[in-house]
C-alpha positions as CSV (number, residue, x, y, z in Angstrom):
1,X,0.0,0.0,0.0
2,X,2.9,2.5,1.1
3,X,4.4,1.8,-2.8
4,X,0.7,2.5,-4.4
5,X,0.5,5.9,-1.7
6,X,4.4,7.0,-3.0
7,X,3.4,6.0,-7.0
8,X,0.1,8.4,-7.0
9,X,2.3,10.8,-5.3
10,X,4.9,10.8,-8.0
11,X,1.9,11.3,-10.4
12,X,0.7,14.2,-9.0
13,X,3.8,15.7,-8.2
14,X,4.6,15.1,-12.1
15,X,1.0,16.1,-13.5
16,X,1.4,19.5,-11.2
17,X,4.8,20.2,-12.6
18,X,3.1,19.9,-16.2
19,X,0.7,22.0,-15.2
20,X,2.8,24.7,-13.7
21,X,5.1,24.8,-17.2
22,X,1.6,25.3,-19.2
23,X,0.7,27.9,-16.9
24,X,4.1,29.1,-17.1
25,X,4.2,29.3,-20.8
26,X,0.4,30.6,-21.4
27,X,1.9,33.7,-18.9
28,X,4.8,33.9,-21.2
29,X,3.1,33.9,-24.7
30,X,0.7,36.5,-23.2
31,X,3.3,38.7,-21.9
32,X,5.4,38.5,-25.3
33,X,7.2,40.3,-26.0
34,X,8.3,42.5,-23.5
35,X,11.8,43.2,-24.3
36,X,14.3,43.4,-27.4
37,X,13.4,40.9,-30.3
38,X,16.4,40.2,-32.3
39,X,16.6,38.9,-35.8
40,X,19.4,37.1,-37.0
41,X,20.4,37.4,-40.4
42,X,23.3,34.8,-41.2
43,X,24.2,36.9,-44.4
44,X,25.9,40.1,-44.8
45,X,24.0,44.0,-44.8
46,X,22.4,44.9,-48.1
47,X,21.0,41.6,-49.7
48,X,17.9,40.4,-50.0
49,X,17.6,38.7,-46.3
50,X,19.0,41.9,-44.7
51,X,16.4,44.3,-46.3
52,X,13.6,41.7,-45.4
53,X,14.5,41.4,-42.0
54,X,14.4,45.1,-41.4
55,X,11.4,45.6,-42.9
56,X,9.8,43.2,-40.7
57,X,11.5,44.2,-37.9
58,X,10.2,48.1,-38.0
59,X,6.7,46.5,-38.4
60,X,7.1,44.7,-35.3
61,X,8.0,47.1,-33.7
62,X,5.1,49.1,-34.6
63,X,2.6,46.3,-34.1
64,X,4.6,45.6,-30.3
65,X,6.1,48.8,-29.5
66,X,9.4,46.5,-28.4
67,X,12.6,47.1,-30.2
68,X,13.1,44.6,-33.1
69,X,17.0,44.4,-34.1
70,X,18.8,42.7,-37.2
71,X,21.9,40.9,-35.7
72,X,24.3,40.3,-39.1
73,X,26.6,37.1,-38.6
74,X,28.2,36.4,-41.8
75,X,30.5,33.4,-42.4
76,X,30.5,29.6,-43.3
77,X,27.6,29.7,-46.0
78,X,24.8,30.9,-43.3
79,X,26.0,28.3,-41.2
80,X,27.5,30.1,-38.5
81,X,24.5,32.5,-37.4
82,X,22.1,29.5,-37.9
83,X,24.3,27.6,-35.1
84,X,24.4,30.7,-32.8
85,X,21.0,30.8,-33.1
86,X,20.4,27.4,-32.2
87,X,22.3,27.4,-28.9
88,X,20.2,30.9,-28.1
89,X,17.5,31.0,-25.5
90,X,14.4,29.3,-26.6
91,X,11.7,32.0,-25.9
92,X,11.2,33.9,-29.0
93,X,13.4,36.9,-28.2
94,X,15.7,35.2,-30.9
95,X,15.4,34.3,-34.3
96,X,16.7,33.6,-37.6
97,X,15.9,34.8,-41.0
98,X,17.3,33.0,-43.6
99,X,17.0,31.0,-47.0
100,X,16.3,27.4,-47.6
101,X,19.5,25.8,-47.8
102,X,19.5,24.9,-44.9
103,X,16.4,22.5,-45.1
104,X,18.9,20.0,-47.4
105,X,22.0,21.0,-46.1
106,X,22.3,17.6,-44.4
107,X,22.3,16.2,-47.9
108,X,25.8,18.0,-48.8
109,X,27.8,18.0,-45.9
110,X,28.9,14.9,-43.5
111,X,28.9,17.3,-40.3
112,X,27.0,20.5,-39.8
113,X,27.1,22.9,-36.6
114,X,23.5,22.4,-35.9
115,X,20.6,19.6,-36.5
116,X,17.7,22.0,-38.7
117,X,15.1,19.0,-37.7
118,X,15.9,18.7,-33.9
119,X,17.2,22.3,-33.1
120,X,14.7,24.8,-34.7
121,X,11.4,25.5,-34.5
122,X,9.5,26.4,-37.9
123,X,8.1,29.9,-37.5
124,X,7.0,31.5,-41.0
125,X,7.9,31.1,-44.9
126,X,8.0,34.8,-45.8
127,X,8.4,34.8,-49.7
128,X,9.7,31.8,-52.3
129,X,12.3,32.4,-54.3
130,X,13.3,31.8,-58.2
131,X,16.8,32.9,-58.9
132,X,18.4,33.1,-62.2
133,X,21.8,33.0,-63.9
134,X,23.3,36.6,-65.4
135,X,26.1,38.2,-66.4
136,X,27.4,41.9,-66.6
137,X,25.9,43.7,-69.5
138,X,29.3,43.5,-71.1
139,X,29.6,40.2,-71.4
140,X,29.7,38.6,-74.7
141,X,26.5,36.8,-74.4
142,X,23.1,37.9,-74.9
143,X,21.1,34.8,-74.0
144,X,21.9,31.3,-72.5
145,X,23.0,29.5,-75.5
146,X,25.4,32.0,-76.7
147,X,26.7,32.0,-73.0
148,X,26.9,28.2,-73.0
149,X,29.2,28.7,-76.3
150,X,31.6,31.4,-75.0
151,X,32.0,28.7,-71.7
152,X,32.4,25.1,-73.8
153,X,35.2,27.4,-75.5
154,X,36.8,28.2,-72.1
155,X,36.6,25.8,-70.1
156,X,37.7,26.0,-66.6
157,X,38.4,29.9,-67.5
158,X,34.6,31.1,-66.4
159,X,33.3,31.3,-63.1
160,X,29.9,31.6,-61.5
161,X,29.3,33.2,-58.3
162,X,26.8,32.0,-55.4
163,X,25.7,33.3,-52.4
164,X,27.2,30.4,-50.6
165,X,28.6,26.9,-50.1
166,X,25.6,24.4,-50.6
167,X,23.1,27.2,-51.3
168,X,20.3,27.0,-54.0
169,X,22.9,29.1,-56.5
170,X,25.4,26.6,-56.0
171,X,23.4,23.5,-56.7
172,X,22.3,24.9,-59.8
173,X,25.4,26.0,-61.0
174,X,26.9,22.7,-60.7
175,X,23.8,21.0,-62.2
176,X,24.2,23.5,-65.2
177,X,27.8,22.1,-65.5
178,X,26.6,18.8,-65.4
179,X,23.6,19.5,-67.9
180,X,25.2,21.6,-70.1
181,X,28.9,19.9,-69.8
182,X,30.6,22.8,-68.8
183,X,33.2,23.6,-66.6
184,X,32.6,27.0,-64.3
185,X,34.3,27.5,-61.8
186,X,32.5,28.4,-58.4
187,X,33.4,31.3,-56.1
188,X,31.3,31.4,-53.1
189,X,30.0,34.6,-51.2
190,X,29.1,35.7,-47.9
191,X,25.4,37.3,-49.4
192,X,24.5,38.3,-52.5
193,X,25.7,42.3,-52.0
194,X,29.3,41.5,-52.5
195,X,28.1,39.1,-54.9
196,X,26.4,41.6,-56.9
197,X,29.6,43.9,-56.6
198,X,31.7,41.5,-58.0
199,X,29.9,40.8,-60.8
200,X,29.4,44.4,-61.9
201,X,33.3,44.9,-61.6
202,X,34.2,41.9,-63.7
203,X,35.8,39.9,-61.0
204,X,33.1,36.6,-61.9
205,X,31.7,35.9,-65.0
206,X,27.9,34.5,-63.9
207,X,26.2,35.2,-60.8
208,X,23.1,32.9,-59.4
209,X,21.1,35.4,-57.5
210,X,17.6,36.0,-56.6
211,X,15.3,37.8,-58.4
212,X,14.7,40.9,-55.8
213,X,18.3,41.0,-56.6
214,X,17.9,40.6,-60.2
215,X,15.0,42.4,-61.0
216,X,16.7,46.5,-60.2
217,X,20.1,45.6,-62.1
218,X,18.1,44.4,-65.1
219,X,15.3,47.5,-65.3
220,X,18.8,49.8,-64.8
221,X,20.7,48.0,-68.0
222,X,23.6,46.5,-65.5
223,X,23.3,43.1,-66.1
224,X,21.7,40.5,-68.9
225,X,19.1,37.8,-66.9
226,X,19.8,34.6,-69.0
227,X,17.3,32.2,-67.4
228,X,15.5,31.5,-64.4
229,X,14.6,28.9,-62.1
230,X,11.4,27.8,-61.3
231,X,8.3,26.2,-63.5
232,X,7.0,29.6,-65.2
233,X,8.5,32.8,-65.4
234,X,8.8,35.0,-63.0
235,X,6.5,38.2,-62.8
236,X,8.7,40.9,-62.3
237,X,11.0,39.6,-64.9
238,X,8.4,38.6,-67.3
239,X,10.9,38.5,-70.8
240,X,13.4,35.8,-69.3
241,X,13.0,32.3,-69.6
242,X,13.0,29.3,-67.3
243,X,15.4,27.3,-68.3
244,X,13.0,24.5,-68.5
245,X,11.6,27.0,-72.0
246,X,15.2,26.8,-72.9
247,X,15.3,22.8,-72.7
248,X,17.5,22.4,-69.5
249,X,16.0,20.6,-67.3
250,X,15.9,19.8,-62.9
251,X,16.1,23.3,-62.6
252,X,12.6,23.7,-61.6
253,X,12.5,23.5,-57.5
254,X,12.1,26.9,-56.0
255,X,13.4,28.1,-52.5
256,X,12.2,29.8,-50.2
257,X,13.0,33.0,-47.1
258,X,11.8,31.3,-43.7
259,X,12.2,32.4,-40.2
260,X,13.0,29.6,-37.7
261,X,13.5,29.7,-34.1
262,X,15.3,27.5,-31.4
263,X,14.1,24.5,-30.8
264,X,11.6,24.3,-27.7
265,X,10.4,27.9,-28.1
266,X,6.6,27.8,-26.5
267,X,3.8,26.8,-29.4
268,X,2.0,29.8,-28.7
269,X,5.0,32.3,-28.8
270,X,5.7,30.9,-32.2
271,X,2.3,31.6,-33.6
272,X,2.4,35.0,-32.2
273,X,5.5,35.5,-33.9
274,X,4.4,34.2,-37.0
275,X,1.2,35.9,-36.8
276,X,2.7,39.5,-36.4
277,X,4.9,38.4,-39.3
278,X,2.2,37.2,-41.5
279,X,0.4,40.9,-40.7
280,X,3.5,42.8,-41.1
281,X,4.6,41.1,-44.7
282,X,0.9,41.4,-46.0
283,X,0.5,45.0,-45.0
284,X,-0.1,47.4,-47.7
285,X,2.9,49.2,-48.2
286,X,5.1,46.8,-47.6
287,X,3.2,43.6,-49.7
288,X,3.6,46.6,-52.0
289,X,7.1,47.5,-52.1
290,X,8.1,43.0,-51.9
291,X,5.9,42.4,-55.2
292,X,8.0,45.1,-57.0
293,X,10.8,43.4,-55.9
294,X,9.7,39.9,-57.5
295,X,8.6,38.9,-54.1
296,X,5.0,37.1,-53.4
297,X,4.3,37.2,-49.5
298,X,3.2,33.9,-48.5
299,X,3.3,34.1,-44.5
300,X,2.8,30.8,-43.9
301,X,2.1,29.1,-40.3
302,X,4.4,27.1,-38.5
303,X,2.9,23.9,-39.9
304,X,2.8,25.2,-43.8
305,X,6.7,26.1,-43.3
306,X,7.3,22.5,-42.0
307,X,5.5,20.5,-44.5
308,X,7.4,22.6,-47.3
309,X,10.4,22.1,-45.7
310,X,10.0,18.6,-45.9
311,X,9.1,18.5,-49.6
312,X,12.2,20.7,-50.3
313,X,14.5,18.4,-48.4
314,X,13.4,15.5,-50.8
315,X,13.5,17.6,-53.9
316,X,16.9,19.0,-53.9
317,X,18.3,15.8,-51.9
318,X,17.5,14.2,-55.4
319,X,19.1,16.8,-57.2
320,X,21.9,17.3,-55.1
321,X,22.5,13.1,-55.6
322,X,22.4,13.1,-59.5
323,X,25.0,16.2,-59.6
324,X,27.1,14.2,-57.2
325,X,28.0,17.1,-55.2
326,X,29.5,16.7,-51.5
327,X,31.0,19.1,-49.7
328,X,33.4,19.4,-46.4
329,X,33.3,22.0,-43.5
């Protein structure tokens, strides 16, 4: 009988524990936030993730009247902010903003500083993303297959720029090299500003960049768009072609922006983050000025990012297979 008294005591002493951590987080998601949120951007200032996190962030702010900061942690492919923000407190006063290569990343490297299935939280897809191949409008090309010509004549002299080790860009630029038997060589980035700025001063021949990126350089005659990813063409740059219209095909997976927090952050903080997110990128102005920039606002919920981020990780898993690429921290 004393062992049946001491079990039911364990019981209740376990069942009020549980209850205390659900009253404990309902307090917390009601209070939040009530200090500094910070944003983590694992890219450098001026790209596409920079300029999306501050948007959001002055939203926020509005919507919360708390202080929403971009943090900036370059280095390692996006790796090395996406492991800080893993090991950060899990109560939604940190997060990262990011792109999706991350979801397969576990495809192209043996070892990676973090676990993107058991260390994050799925908060909010914020925009997908086609990305295209171009080169500087004084480049001897003015469309793929005259660019595919100039490279099977130069091989190994041509490079192609990406935002990053094991990124989207440099996936496809080694599929390209594979489909079109070619031989570029690739020089990796910290984000696609210094990308960008390379390419306009002739230091890389090709650059694989997004098409917010894309879309302002082409409208101001600084580069030539020779294809882009994706299944149809992209609306804000409606006179280049997929390069599935051009014959080339596995180029047709698009990626996606996402925000993602530490694993264990409390349910209902994460929807409240991903609501206010969801409000601030389909505001007005803002749905506005993203859709110029060849942006569609999806903000997604938590469980729409996750299913997605499962169907990517089998996409480009497949892809990543058949161009045999593996890569080394």
């Amino acid at each position: 009988m004393g062992h049946l008294f001491k079990r039911l005591g364990a019981i209740g002493l376990a069942l009020a524990t549980c209850c205390l951590s659900l009253a404990s987080q309902a307090q917390q998601a009601s209070s939040f936030p009530n200090k500094t949120i910070r944003i983590v951007v694992p890219y450098t200032p001026g790209g596409t993730t920079d300029i999306m996190a501050r948007n959001i962030g002055i939203k926020l702010t509005e919507y919360w009247g708390q202080p929403v900061i971009v943090d900036n942690r370059p280095g390692a492919g996006g790796w090395l902010g996406l492991s800080a923000v893993a090991k950060m407190p899990a109560d939604g006063y940190s997060v990262a903003l990011t792109i999706s290569n991350a979801i397969y990343a576990k495809s192209l490297y043996a070892k990676l500083p973090f676990d993107i299935d058991t260390e994050f939280e799925p908060v909010s897809m914020l925009t997908r993303s086609t990305i295209g191949l171009a080169v500087s409008a004084s480049f001897p090309a003015n469309n793929l297959e005259e660019f595919l010509f100039h490279a099977r004549k130069n091989p190994g002299k041509l490079s192609y720029g990406s935002f990053g080790q094991g990124t989207t860009a440099h996936i496809f630029g080694e599929s390209l090299n594979l489909a079109a038997k070619i031989d570029l060589v690739h020089t990796a980035y910290k984000g696609a500003a210094p990308l960008t700025q390379d390419l306009l001063g002739g230091q890389i021949s090709s650059a694989w960049l997004d098409a917010a990126s894309l879309a302002p350089l082409l409208q101001a005659g600084k580069i030539k768009v020779l294809a882009m990813t994706g299944t149809q063409r992209t609306s804000s740059l409606p006179t280049v072609p997929t390069f599935a219209e051009l014959n080339l095909n596995g180029f047709e997976p698009v990626g996606f922006f996402l925000v993602l927090a530490p694993a264990g952050t409390p349910k209902d903080v994460v929807a409240k983050l991903s609501g206010g997110i969801a409000r601030a990128i389909k505001s007005p102005d803002l749905s506005v000025r993203w859709r110029e920039l060849g942006l569609d606002p999806e903000g997604s919920t938590p469980e729409e990012l996750g299913a997605s981020m499962k169907t990517l990780a089998n996409t480009m898993d497949r892809a990543i297979k058949a161009a045999k690429i593996k890569l080394d921290q």
